[in-house]
C-alpha positions as CSV (number, residue, x, y, z in Angstrom):
1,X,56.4,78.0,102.3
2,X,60.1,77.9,102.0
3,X,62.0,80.4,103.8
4,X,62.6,83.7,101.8
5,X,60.2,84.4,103.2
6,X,51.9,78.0,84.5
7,X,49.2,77.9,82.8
8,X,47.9,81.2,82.9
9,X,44.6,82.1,84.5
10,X,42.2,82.1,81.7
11,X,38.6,82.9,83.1
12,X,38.2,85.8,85.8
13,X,34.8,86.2,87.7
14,X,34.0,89.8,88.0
15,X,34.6,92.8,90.4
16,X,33.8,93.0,93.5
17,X,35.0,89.3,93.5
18,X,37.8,88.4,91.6
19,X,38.8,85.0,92.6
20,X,39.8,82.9,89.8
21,X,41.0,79.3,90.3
22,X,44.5,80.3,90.8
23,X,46.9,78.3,88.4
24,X,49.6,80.6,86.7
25,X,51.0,80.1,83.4
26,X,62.2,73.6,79.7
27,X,78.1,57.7,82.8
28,X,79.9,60.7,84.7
29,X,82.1,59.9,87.8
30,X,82.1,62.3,90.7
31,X,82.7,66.7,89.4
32,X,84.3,68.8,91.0
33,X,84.6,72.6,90.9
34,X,87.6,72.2,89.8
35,X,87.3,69.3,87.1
36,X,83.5,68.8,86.0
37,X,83.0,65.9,83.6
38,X,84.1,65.5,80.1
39,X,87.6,65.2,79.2
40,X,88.3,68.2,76.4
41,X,86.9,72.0,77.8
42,X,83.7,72.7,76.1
43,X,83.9,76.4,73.9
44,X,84.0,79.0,76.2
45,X,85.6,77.4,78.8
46,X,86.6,77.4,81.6
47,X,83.8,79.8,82.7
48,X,84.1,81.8,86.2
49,X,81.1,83.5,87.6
50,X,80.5,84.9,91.0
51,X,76.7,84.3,92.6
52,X,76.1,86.1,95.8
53,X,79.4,85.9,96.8
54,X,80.0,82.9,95.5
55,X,83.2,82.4,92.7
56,X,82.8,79.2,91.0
57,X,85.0,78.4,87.8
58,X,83.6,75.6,85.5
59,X,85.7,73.7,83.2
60,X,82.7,72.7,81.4
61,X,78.9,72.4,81.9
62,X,77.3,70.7,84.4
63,X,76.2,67.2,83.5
64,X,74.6,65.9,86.8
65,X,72.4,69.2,88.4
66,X,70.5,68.9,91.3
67,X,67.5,71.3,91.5
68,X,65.6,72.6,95.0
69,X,62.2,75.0,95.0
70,X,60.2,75.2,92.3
71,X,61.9,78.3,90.2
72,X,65.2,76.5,90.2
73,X,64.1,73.4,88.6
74,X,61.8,75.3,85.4
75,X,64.4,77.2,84.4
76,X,66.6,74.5,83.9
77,X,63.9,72.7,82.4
78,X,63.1,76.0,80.4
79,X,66.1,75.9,78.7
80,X,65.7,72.0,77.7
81,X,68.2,71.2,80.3
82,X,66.6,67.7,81.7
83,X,69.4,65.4,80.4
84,X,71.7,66.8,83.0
85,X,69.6,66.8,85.6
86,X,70.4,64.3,88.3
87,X,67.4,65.0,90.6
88,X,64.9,67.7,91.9
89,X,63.0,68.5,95.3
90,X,60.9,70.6,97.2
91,X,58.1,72.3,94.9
92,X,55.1,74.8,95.6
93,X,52.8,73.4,92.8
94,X,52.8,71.4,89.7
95,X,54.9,72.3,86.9
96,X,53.5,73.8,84.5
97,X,52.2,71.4,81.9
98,X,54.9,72.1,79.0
99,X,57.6,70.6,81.5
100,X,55.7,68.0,82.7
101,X,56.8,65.4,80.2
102,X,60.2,66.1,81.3
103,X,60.0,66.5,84.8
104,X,58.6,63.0,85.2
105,X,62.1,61.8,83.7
106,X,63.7,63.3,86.4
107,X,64.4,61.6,90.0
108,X,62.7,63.5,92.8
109,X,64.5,63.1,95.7
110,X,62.5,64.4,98.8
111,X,59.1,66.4,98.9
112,X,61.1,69.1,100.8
113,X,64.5,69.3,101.1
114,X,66.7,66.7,100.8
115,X,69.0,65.7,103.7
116,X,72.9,65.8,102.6
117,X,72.8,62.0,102.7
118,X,70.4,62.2,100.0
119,X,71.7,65.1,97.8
120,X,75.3,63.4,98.2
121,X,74.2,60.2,96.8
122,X,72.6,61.8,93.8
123,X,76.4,62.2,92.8
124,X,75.7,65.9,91.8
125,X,78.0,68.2,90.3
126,X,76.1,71.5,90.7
127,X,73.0,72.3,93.5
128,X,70.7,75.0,91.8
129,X,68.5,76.1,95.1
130,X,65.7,78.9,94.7
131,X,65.4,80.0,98.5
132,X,68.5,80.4,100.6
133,X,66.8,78.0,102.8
134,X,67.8,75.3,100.2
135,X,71.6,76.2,101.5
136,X,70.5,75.4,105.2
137,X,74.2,75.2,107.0
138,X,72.6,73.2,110.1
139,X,71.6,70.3,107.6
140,X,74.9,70.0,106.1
141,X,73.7,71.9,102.4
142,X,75.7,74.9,103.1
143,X,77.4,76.0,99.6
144,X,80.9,76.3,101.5
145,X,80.5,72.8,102.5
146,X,78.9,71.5,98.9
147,X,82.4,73.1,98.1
148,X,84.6,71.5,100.2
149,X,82.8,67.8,98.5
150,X,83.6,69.4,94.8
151,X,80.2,70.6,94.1
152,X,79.3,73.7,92.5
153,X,76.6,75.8,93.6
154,X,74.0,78.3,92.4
155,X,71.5,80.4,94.7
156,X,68.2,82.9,92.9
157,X,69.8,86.2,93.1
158,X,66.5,87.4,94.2
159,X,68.4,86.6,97.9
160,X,71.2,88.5,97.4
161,X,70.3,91.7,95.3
162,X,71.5,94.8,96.8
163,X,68.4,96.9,96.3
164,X,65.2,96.4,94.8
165,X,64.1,92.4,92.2
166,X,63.0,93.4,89.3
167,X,63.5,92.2,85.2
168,X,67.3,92.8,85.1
169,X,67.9,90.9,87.9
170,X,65.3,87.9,85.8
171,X,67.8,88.4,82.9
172,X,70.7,88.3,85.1
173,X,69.4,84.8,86.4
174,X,68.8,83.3,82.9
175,X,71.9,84.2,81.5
176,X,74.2,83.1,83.8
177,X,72.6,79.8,84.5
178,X,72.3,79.1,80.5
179,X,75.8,80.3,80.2
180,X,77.4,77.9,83.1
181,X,75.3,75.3,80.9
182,X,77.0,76.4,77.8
183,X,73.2,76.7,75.9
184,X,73.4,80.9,76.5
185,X,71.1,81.0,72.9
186,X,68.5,79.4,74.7
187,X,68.5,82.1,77.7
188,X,68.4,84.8,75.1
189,X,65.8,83.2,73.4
190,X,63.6,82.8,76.5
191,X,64.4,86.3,78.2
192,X,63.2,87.6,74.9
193,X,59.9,85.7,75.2
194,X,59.4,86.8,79.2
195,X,60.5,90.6,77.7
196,X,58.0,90.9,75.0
197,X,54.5,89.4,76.8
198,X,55.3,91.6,80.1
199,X,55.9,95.0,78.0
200,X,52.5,93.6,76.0
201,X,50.8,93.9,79.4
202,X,52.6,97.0,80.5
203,X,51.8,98.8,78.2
204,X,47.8,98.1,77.9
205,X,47.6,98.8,81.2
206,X,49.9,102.1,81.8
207,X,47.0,104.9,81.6
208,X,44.9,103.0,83.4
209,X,44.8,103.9,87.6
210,X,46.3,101.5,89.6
211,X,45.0,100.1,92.2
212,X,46.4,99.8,95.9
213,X,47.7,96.0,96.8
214,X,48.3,94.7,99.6
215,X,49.9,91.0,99.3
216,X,48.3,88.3,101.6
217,X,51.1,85.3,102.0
218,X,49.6,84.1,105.2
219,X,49.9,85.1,109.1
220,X,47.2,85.2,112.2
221,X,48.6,87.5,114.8
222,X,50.2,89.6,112.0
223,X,50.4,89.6,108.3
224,X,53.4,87.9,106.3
225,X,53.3,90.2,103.1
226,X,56.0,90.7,99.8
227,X,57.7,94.0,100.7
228,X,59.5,96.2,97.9
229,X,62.8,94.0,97.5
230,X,61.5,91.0,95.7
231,X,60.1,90.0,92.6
232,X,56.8,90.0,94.1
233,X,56.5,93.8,94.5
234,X,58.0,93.7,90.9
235,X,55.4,91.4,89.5
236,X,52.4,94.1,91.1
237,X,53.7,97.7,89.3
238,X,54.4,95.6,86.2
239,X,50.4,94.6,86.4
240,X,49.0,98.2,86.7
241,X,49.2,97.8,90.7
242,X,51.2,99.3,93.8
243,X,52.5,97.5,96.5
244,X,51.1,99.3,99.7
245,X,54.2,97.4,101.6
246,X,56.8,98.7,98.9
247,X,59.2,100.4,101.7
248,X,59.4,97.3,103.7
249,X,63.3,96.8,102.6
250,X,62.5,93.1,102.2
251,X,61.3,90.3,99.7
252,X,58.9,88.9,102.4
253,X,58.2,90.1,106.0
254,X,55.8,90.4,108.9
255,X,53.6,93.5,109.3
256,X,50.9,94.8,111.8
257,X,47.2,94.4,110.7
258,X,46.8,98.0,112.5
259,X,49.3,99.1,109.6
260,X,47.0,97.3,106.9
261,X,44.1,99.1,108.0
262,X,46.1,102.3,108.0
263,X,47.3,101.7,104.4
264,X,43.7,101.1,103.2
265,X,44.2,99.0,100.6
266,X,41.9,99.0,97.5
267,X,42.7,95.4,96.6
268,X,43.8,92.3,98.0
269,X,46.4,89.6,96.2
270,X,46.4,86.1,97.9
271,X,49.4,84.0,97.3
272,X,48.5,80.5,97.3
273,X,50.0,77.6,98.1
274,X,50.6,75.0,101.2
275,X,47.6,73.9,103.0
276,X,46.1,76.8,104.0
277,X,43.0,77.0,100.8
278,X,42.4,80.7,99.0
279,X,39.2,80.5,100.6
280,X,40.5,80.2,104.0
281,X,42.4,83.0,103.8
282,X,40.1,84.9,102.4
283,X,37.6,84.2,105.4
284,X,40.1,85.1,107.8
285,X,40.5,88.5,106.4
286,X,36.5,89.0,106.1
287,X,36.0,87.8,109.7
288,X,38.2,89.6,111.0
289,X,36.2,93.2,112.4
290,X,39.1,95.5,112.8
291,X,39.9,94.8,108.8
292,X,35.9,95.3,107.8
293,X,36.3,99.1,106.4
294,X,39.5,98.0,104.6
295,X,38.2,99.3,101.3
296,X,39.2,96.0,99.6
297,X,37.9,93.9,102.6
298,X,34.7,95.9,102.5
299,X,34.7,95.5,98.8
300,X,35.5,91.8,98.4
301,X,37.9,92.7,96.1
302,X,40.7,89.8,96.0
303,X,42.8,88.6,93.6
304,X,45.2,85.0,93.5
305,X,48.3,84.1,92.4
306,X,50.1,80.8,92.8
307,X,53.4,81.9,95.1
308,X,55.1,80.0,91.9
309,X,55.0,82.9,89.9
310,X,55.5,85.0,92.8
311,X,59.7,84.6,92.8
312,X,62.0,84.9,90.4
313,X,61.8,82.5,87.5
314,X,60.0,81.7,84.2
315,X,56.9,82.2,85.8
316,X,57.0,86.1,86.0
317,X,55.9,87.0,82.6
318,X,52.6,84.6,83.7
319,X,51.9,86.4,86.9
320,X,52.6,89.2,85.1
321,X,49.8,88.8,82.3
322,X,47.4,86.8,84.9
323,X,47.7,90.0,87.9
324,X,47.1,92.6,85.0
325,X,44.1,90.9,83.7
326,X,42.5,90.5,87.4
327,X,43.6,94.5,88.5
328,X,42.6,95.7,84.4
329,X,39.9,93.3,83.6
330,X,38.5,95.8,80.5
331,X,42.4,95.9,79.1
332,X,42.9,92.1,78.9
């Protein structure tokens, strides 16, 4: 998993075991920040935003964009922005199927991250990554350095939100990218979209109790979980759920398993993704003694999400409807 740290689910197996098969669900010479390509300034421009702490001023779009983690790369394919894509890397999971014909247009330029070798000689003009990890200074992809070669950059705000990810911080995300891409009817159009199916869900499941959560990303000694920062914790009270980790003042982080029993979680949500299966998570947790009067260990109550619709992106309206349907089977 990248450091932060769909097709929707259609057919959910029953309490106590809720564990559906987890799948959830748009010829330019070297830019600069100072110069991007094109010769005449695009309407509304030149365009100046600031990105966790970040000022970039753009003379006009982007026309060569290089995307890194899996969020990054559908929203600009979300807003139909695969012509100016110059190359993509490092996913959790297929895109989802709607993008796909795109996608496979696009250069991929390393499983992972790209080395700066490799992201230099895509001749980019703006790096879009999801994690902060996709900004590693030690591998040359800092966005003060990107700078320095006249390339604009754009981080997730997720990583730099003072306070708590939630939907204005997913609109916030949209619009500025479709702005700096001059196509800000398109954001509009798609915020609207993610807007209207989450309150659809909300609001079926608002009288309804909601269940504890605890969030299983992965861990042995102790448990990786999504605190109250992130989209994550977001994506659960949306659902008709609550975060048992909520106060941990991060989007990911490690936590005791003595404080997992102590929080006695009614239900569990597995994030999945990597090499580690759903079900051998799942048997860790069950094997484990010290966890077996866990009410949602006891109960084999688990539900799964991909960790692609777990972070901010185009995906949260999908985790969204597929959480609340597994937590509020009888209000899908």
């Amino acid at each position: 998993m990248p450091s932060y740290p769909s097709a929707l689910l259609r057919a959910l197996l029953p309490v106590p075991l809720l564990i559906p098969l987890a799948a959830c669900g748009a010829p330019a010479g070297p830019a600069t920040g100072a110069k991007a390509a094109g010769s005449d300034a695009a309407p509304g421009f030149p365009y100046t935003v600031t990105n966790c702490g970040v000022s970039s001023t753009y003379q006009a779009p982007p026309r060569r964009a290089v995307a890194m983690n899996q969020h990054a790369t559908e929203i600009l394919l979300a807003l139909g922005l695969e012509d100016r894509m110059a190359g993509t890397a490092y996913l959790d999971d297929a895109v989802l199927p709607a993008y796909r014909p795109a996608y496979d247009k696009i250069k991929v330029l390393a499983k992972e991250y790209p080395s700066r070798e490799v992201l230099l000689g895509a001749n980019p003009d703006f790096v879009y990554g999801g994690y902060s990890s996709a900004f590693d200074k030690a591998q040359g992809r800092d966005r003060e350095g990107l700078a320095k070669s006249g390339i604009n950059s754009r981080l997730s705000v997720e990583y730099c939100t003072d306070g708590k990810v939630g939907l204005d911080q997913l609109r916030t995300e949209i619009t500025e990218v479709a702005r700096t891409f001059a196509v800000p009817e398109r954001g509009e159009r798609l915020i609207a979209d993610e807007r209207r199916r989450i309150d659809d869900v909300s609001g079926r499941v608002k009288d309804k109790a909601r269940p504890t959560v605890f969030v299983y990303d992965s861990g042995e000694a102790s448990a990786f979980t999504s605190g109250g920062k992130g989209i994550g914790n977001e994506i659960v009270s949306l659902a008709g759920g609550t975060n048992v980790f909520a106060d941990l003042q991060d989007t990911f982080g490690d936590v005791s398993w003595e404080k997992v029993i102590e929080r006695k979680p009614e239900v569990v949500l597995i994030y999945d993704y990597g090499g580690t299966t759903v079900e051998a998570k799942k048997q860790r947790l069950l094997n484990d003694p010290a966890l077996a009067q866990v009410p949602a260990i006891r109960n084999q109550r688990f539900v799964v999400l991909p960790l692609s619709c777990a972070v901010l992106g185009v995906r949260v309206a999908d985790a969204v409807e597929a959480l609340g349907r597994q937590l509020h089977p009888a209000a899908a």
